[in-house]
N, C-alpha and C positions, 0 to 999 in steps of 0.2 A: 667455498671460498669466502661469502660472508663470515660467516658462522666464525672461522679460523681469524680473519681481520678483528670483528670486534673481540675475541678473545685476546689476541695480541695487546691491543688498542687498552682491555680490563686489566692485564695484567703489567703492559709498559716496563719502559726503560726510563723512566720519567713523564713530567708532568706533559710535556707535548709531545709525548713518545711518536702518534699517529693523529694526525687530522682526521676530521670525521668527511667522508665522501660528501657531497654535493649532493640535494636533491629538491628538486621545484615541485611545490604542488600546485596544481590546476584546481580549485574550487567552483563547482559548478555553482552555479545558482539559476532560479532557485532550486531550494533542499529542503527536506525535514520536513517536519509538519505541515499538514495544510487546514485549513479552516475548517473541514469537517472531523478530521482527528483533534483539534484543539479545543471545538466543543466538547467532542464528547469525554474527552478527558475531565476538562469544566464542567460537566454535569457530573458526573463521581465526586470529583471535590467538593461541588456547589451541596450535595447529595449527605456529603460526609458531616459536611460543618454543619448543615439546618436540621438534619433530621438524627445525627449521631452514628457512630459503627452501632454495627455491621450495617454496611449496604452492599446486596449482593449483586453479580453483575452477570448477564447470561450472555456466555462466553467472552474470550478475550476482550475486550473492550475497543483495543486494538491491537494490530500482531505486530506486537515489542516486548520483550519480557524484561527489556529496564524500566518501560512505563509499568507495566502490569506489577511488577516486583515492586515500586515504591506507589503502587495505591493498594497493595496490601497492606505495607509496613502502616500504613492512615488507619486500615479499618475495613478496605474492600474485601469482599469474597467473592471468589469465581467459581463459576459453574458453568456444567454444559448444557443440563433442562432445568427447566421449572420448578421439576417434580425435587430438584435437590435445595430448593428454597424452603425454608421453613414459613407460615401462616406472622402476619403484623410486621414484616418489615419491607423495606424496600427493595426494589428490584430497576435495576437499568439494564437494559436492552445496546445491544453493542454498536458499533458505528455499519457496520457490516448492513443489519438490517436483518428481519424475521418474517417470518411466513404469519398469514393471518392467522393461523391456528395456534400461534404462539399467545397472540392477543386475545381468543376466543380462550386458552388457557386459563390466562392469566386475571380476563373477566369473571368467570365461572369461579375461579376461586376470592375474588375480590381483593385482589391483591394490590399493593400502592406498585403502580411501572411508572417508569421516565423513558422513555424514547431516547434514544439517544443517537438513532440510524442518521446517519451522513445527507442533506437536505437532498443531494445531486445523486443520492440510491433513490430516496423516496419519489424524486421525479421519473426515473425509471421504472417503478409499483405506478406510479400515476400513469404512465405511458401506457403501460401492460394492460393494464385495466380499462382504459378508452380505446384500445386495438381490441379489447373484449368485447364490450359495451356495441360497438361499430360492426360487429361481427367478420372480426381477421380473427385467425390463427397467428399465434406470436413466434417466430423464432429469437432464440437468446442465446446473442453471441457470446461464451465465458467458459471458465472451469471449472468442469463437472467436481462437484465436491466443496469446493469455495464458499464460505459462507454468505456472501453476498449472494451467490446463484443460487443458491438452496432458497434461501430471502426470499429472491425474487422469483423462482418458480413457484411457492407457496403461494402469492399474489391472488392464482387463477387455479379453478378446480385441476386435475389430476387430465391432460391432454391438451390444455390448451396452451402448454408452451411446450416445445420443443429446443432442446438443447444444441448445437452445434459450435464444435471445439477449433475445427479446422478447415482450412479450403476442401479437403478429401471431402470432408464433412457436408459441406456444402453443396461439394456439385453431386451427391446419392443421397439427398435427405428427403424422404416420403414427408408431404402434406397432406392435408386434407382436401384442399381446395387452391391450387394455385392461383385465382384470380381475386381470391378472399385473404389476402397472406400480408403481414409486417415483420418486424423486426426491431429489436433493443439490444443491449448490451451490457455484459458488465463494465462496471467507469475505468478500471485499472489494468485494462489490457494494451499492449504494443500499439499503437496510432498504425502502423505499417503493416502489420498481419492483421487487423480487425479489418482495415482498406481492401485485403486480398480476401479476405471470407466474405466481406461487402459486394465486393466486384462479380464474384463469382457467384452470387446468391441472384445478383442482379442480371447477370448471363443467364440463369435458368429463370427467374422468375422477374419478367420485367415490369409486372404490376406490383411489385411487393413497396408496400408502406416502409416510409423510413422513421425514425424518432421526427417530433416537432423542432428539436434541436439536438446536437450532438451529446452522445451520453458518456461517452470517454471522459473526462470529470476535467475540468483544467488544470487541478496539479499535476495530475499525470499526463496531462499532453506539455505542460514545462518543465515538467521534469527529465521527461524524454529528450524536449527539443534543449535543454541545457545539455543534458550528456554528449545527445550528436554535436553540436558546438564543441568540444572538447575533444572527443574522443579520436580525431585525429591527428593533435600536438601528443598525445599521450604514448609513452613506452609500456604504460601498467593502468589501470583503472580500477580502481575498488567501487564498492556501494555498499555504505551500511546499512543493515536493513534485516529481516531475520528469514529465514529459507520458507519459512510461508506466508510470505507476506508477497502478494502478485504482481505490486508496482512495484517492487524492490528488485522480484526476479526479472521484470521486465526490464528495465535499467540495465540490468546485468547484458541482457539479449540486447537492447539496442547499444550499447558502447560496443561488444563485439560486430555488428552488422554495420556500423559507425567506422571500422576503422579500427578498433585497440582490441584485439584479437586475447590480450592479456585482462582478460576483467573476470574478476568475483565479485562475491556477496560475502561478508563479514560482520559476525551480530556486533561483537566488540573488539576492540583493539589488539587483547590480548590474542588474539582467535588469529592473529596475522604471524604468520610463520617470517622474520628476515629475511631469511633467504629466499623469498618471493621476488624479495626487490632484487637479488641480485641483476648486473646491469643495465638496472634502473636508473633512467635520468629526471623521466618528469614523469609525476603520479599525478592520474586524474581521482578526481577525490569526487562524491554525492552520498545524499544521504534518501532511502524511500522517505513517504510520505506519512509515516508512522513509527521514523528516528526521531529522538530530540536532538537539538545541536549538540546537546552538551557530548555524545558519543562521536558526532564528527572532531569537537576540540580534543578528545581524548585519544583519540586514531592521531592526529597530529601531533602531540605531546609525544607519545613513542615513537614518530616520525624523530622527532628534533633532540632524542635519546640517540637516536644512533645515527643521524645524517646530520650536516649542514645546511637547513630547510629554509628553503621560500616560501612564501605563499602568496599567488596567485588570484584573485578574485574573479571569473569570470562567468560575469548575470545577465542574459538574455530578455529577461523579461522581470517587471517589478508586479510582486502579488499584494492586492489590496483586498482581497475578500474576507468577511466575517457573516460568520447566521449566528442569528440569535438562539438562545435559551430557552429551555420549555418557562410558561410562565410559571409553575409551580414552584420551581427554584430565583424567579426574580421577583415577584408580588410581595 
């Protein structure tokens, strides 16, 4: 039905042959980047201009292939180990964050690294490490495979963290010591399924250590809580964001459990089928935490190609946070 209107609409009887449908967007906020994807972006750049291409970067930097695609077009190089670095250049470590043996790597060869892991991972390896130090057993709530988990299970010899992905998970996970036991997290999972693997860890184990402070990171607890703000005015819901990137798929999960039962995830604009929107009246729009704006402004521009668009503003909460830079790129 779409499809056949804007064809009509392309081909006309004249200049006002067909008006363009109506279509409101709902703009979450906050969106897009958050303070520790903006460092470490600024560290590759900062990385580029002081020291010259190539600077190589071990793994995604972060999971966007429009960020990643235009810090190659500078000079960056991506890789997935070490061992694909060559000797005399630089190296940045991704936001995500690395196992100590990456560092014991990277020493042994005497290699120039930049850090570039997200300050609010690092206090999760600090968490990990004083649940050690204290003598707990760590469980770590996240997805198996994620580079962040991988990160942060590296932290602590080979048993002393234990993975748990799910409630299932939780209530049949063998310890070593139930009255010896903690728990951390990765920062970019569901606020509302991390609660329920919480809950139910704390059913079984009511001595269990919790973080010194919550590890769910704060863009993705506002990112989340702007979706839900939204996602019940909404007939459709996007989020751009790219399919392995976790707070982006999360987004996705929370607008559907929200209320907008119509939600994806979209790397770029072009990737949006029209006839998705058919009757469609009001799209909720967000972007993860590893989108630049400029792909939420570009989803809207083919919005206002084939609707008669609003837009909407609607921001929850005002984000002021900034970490600094390693000093090696500010001195």
């Amino acid at each position: 039905m779409f499809r056949a209107a804007i064809l009509k609409a392309a081909i006309g009887t004249g200049s006002a042959a067909m008006q363009k449908p109506p279509l409101r967007i709902l703009l979450a906020g906050p969106r897009g980047f958050c303070a520790g994807v903006d460092r470490a972006i600024n560290i590759v750049e900062l990385a580029l201009r002081k020291y010259g291409a190539p600077v190589y970067v071990r793994h995604e930097i972060v999971h966007n292939r429009y960020v990643v695609e235009a810090l190659e077009q500078k000079g960056a190089v991506f890789v997935e180990e070490l061992d694909e670095v060559p000797d005399g250049v630089p190296v940045v470590f991704s936001a995500h964050g690395v196992a100590k043996a990456v560092f014991s790597e990277a020493d042994s060869r005497e290699l120039f690294y930049l850090d570039a892991t997200c300050p609010l991972v690092t206090k999760v390896h600090v968490d990990a490490q004083r649940h050690e130090r204290e003598g707990r057993q760590v469980i770590l709530i996240g997805h198996a495979g994620h580079p962040e988990v991988i990160g942060t299970m590296g932290q602590l010899p080979e048993g002393g963290i234990v993975l748990v992905e799910t409630v299932e998970q939780a209530r049949t996970v063998e310890v070593d010591d139930p009255g010896r036991l903690s728990y951390v997290t990765q920062t970019t999972l569901s606020v509302d399924d991390t609660e329920a693997i919480v809950k139910a860890l704390r059913e079984r184990f009511p001595a269990i250590e919790p973080p010194r402070k919550e590890d769910i990171c704060y863009a993705t607890t506002n990112r989340q809580a702007a979706v839900k703000a939204i996602a019940g005015r909404c007939d459709a819901l996007a989020v751009i964001g790219a399919p392995y990137s976790s707070n982006s798929r999360r987004l996705v999960e929370v607008a559907r459990a929200a209320g907008c039962a119509k939600a994806v995830l979209v790397q770029r604009a072009g990737e949006m089928d029209p006839a998705w929107l058919d009757g469609v009246g009001t799209l909720g729009l967000t972007a993860g935490a590893s989108a630049p704006e400029i792909l939420v402004e570009e989803l809207i521009d083919r919005c206002r190609a084939l609707f008669d668009v609003t837009v909407e503003e609607v921001s929850s909460i005002e984000e002021s946070v900034e970490f600094s830079l390693p000093r090696a790129l500010t001195a």
